[in-house]
C-alpha positions as CSV (number, residue, x, y, z in Angstrom):
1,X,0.0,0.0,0.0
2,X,1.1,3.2,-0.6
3,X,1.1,5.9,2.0
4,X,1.4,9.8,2.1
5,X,1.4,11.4,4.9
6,X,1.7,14.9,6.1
7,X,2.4,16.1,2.6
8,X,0.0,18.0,0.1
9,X,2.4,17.0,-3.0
10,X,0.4,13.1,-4.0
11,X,-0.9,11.8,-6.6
12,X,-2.8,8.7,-7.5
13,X,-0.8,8.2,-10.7
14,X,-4.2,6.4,-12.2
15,X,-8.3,6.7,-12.1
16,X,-9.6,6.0,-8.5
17,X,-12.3,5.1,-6.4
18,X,-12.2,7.1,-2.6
19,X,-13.4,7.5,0.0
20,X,-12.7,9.9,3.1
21,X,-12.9,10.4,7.2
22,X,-11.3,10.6,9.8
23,X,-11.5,6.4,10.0
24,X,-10.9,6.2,13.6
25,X,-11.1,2.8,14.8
26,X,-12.3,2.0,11.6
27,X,-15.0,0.7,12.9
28,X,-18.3,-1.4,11.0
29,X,-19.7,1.6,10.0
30,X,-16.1,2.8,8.2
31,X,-15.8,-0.9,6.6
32,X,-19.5,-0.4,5.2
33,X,-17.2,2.3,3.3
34,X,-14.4,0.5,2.7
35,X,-15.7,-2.8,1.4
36,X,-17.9,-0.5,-1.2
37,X,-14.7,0.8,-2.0
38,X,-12.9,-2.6,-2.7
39,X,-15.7,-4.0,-4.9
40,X,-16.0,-0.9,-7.2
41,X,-12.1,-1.0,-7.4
42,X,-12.0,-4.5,-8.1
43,X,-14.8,-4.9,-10.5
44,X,-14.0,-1.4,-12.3
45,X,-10.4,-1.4,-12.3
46,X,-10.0,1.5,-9.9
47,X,-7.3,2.8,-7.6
48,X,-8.7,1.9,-4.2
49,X,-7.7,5.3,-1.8
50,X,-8.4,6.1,1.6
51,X,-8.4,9.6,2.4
52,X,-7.7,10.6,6.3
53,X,-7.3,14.0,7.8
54,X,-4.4,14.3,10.2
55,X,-4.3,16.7,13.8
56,X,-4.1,20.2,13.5
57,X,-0.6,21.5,14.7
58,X,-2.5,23.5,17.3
59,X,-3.8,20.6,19.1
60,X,-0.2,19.1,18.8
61,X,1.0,22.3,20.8
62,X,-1.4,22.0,23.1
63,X,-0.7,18.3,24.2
64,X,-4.1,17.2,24.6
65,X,-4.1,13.8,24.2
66,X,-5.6,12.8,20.8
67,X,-7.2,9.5,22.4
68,X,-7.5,7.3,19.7
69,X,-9.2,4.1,18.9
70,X,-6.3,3.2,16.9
71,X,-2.6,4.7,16.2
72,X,-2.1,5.9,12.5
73,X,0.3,3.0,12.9
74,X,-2.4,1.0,13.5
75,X,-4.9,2.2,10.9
76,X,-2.1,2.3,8.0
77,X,-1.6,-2.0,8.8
78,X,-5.3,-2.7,8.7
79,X,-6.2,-0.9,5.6
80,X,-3.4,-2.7,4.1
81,X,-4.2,-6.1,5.0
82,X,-7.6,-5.2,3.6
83,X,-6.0,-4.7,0.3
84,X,-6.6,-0.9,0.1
85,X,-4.3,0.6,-2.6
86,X,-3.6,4.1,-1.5
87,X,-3.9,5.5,2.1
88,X,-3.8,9.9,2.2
89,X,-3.6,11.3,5.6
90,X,-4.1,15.0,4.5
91,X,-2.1,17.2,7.0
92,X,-4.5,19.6,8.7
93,X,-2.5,23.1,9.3
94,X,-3.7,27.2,8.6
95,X,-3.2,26.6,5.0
96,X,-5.5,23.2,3.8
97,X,-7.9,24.0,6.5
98,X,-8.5,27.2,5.3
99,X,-9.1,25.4,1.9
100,X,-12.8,26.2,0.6
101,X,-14.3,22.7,-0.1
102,X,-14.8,23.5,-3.8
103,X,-11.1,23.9,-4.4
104,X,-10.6,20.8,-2.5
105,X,-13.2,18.7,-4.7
106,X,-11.2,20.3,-7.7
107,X,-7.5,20.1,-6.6
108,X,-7.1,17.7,-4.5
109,X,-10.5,14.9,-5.3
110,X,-11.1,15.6,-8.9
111,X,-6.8,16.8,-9.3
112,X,-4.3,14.8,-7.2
113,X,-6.8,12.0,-6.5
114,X,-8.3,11.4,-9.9
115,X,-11.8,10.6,-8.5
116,X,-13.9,8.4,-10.9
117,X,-16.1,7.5,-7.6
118,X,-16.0,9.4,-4.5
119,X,-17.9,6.8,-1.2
120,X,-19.3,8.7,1.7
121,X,-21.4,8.7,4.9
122,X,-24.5,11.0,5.2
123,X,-22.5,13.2,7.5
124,X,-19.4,14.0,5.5
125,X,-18.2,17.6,6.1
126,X,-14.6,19.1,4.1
127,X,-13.6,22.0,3.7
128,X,-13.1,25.5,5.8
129,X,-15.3,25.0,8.7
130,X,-16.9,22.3,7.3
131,X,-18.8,24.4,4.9
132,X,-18.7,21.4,2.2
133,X,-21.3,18.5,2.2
134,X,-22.9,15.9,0.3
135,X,-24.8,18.4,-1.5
136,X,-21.5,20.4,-2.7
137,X,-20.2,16.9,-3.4
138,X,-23.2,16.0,-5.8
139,X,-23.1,19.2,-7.1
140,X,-19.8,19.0,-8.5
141,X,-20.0,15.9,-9.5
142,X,-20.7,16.6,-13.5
143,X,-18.1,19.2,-13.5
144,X,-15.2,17.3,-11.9
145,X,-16.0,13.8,-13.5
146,X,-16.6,11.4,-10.5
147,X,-20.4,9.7,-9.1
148,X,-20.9,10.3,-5.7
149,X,-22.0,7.1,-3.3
150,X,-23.8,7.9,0.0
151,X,-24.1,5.2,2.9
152,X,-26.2,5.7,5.4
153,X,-24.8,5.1,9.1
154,X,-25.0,1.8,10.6
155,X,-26.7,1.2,13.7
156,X,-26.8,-0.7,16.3
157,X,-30.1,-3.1,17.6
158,X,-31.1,-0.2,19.7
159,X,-31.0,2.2,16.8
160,X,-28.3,4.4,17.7
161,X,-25.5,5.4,15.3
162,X,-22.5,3.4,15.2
163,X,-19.9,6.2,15.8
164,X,-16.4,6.2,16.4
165,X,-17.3,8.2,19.7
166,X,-20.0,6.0,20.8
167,X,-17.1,3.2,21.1
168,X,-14.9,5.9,23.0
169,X,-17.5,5.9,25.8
170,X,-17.9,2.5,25.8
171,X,-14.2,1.9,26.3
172,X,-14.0,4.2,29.1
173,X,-16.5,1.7,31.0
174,X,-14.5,-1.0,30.2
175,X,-17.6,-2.6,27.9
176,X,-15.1,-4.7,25.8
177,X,-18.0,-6.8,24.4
178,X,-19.7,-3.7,23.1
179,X,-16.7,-2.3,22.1
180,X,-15.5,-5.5,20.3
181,X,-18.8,-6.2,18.6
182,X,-19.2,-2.1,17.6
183,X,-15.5,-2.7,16.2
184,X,-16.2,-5.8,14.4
185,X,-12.8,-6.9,15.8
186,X,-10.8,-7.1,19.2
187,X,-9.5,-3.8,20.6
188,X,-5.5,-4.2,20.8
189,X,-2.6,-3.3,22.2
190,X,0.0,-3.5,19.6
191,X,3.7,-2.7,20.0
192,X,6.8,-4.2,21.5
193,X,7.2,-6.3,24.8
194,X,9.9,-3.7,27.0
195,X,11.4,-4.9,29.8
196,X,9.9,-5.6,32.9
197,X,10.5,-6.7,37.0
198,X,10.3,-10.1,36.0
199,X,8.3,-10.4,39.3
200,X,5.8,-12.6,37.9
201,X,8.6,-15.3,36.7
202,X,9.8,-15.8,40.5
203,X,6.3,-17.5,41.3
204,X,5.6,-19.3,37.9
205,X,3.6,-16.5,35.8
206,X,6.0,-15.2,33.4
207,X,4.5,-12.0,31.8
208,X,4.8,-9.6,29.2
209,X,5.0,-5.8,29.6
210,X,3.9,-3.1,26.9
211,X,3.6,0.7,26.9
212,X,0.8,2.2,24.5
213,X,1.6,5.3,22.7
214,X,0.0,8.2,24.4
215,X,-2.6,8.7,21.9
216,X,-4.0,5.3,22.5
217,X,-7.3,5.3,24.2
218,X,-7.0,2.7,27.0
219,X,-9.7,1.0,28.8
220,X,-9.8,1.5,32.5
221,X,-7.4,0.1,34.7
222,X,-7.9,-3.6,35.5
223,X,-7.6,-6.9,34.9
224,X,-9.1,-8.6,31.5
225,X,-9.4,-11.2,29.8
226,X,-7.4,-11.8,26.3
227,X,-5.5,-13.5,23.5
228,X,-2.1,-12.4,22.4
229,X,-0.6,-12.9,19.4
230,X,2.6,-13.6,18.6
231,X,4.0,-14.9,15.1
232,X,0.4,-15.8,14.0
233,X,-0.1,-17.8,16.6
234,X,-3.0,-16.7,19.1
235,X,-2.5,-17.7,22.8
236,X,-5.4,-17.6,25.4
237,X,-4.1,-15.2,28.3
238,X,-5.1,-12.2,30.9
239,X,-3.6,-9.2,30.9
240,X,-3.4,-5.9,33.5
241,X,-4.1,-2.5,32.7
242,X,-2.5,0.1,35.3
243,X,0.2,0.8,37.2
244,X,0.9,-1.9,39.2
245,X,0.2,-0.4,42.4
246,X,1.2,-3.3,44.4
247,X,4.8,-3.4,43.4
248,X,5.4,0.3,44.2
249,X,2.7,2.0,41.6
250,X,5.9,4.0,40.0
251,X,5.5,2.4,36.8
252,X,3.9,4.2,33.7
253,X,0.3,3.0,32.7
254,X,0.7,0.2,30.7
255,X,-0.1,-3.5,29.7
256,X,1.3,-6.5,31.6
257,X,-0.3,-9.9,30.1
258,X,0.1,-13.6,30.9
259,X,0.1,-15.7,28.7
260,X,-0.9,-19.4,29.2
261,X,1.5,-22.3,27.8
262,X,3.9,-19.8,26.9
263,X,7.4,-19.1,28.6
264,X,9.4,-17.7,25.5
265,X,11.6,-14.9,25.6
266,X,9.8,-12.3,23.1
267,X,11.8,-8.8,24.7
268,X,11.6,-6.5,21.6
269,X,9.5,-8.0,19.6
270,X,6.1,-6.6,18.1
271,X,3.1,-8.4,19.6
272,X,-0.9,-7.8,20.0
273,X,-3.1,-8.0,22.9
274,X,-6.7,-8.7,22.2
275,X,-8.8,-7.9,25.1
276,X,-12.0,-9.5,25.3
277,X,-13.7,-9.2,28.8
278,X,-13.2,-6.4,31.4
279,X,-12.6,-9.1,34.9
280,X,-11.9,-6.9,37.9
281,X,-10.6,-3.2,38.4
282,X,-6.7,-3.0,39.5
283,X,-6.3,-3.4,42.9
284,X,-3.7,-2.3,45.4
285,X,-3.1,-5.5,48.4
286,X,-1.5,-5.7,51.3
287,X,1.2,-8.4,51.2
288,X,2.8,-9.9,47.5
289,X,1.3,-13.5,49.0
290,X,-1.9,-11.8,48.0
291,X,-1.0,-10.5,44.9
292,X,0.3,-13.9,43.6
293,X,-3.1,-15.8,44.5
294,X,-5.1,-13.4,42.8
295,X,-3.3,-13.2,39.8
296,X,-3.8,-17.5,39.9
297,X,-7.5,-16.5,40.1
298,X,-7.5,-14.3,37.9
299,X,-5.8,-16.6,35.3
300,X,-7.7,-19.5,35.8
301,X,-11.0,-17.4,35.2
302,X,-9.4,-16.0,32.3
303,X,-9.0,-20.0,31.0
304,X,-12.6,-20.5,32.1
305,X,-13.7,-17.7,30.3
306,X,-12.5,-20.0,27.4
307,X,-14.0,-23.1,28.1
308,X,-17.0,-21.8,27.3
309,X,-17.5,-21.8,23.8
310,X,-19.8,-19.3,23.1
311,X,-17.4,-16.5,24.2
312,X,-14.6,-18.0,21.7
313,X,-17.5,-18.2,18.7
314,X,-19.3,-14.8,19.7
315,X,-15.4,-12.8,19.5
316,X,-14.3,-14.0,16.5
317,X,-14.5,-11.0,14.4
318,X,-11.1,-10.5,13.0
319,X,-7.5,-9.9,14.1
């Protein structure tokens, strides 16, 4: 897949089909967008192009946390194991967001992007303070060359809008079914395994340590259940979301994770967590003899939580 980022200077090089948002999580409701996507590309030859927005340098400055579903990282690996052709992440400074939407359908859709087909929700805003829409888009589209597709917005049973910020609150409760199933796959922690206290190797329960990136929205702190996977392999385990408060609470929020059957040494190498089941919040006890027997519990619920198979059927929905 080719990727351009934080750069106005692309080009598709040949006839595409795109579609555009901000994609976080890319949730069911973005893959609505992105399977239409695929099949138009596929069945009419098309460049397939996904076009994001990035953050505005202001909000950089100001360090508020971005709190995302997923890292660009993140996004940029699952659009290309979908087999999208072209991902844009259009940097969002004064200049481009000052840019009136019809020179954006003009330059940079019907221009850099060579839009034969341009895929959108019912929402879609572009352009300087939003001021372009659907309408502007259908309006265009004679002039510029390119049919415009509107999806409506999923929803879920109880008829609200399946919304990237909708899943946000979810995840804040630590509602990983909802969130999972709103997904249509496993929220993850992705990165490398860092060095740890080795702690849980003195009693028998080796584990692995991560640190998110900052931007990445975490769950609350606790325990939960999960798979980790590691060289393709998925490996039933439980993993801790804190501080470790315990051990002397000095540590930076992060993801420590048992893994069941599994005593390999995988420092610096790239794994994902797949958390399934919020199990307990993180807890602070008195003595390390207490710690240790609940973190036995806690993994033998966790391989419980497994032996039942309607939780193993009901969360597959992709890696």
């Amino acid at each position: 897949m080719i990727f351009c980022g934080n750069t106005t200077d692309f080009d598709a090089g040949a006839d595409s089909v795109v579609t555009l948002g901000k994609f976080d999580g890319l949730h069911r409701g973005h893959q609505l967008l992105i399977r239409e996507v695929l099949r138009i590309g596929h069945e009419e030859g098309l460049k397939t192009v996904v076009f994001t927005f990035g953050v505005h340098p202001r909000a950089q400055v100001a360090g508020k946390p971005q709190e995302l579903l997923l890292t660009n990282e993140e996004k940029r690996e699952r659009l290309e194991a979908q087999g999208i052709d072209m991902e844009v992440e259009f940097p969002f400074n004064d200049v481009t967001s000052h840019m009136s939407p019809r020179d954006f359908v003009r330059e940079i859709l019907a221009g850099r992007l060579r839009a034969k087909k341009v895929i959108v929700g019912t929402d879609f805003g572009f352009g300087y303070k939003r001021a372009g829409n659907v309408a502007l888009l259908q309006e265009m589209s004679g002039e510029c060359g390119f049919e415009v597709i509107v999806k409506k917005k999923l929803k879920t049973k109880e008829g609200l809008d399946i919304s990237s910020s909708y899943i946000k609150d979810l995840l804040r409760l630590g509602h990983m079914e909802q969130v999972n199933g709103l997904l249509g796959y496993p929220f993850s922690i992705r990165g490398p395994v860092v060095q740890g206290n080795h702690y849980g190797r003195t009693f028998g329960m080796p584990t692995i340590n991560q640190v998110p990136p900052p931007e990445k929205l975490m769950p609350p702190n606790g325990v939960y259940v999960s798979r980790t996977l590691i060289d393709g392999v998925s490996y039933r385990s439980v993993t801790n979301i804190g501080v470790k408060p315990t051990i002397d609470g000095k540590y930076p929020k992060g993801a420590e994770t048992h893994i069941h059957d599994f005593d390999r040494d995988v420092y610096g190498q790239t794994v994902q967590v797949q958390l399934y089941s919020y199990a307990r919040p993180e807890m602070k006890f008195d003595s390390k003899e207490q710690l240790i027997a609940q973190m036995r519990r806690d993994s033998r619920a966790a391989l419980d939580f497994w032996e039942d198979e309607s939780h193993w059927i009901g969360t597959q929905v992709g890696g």
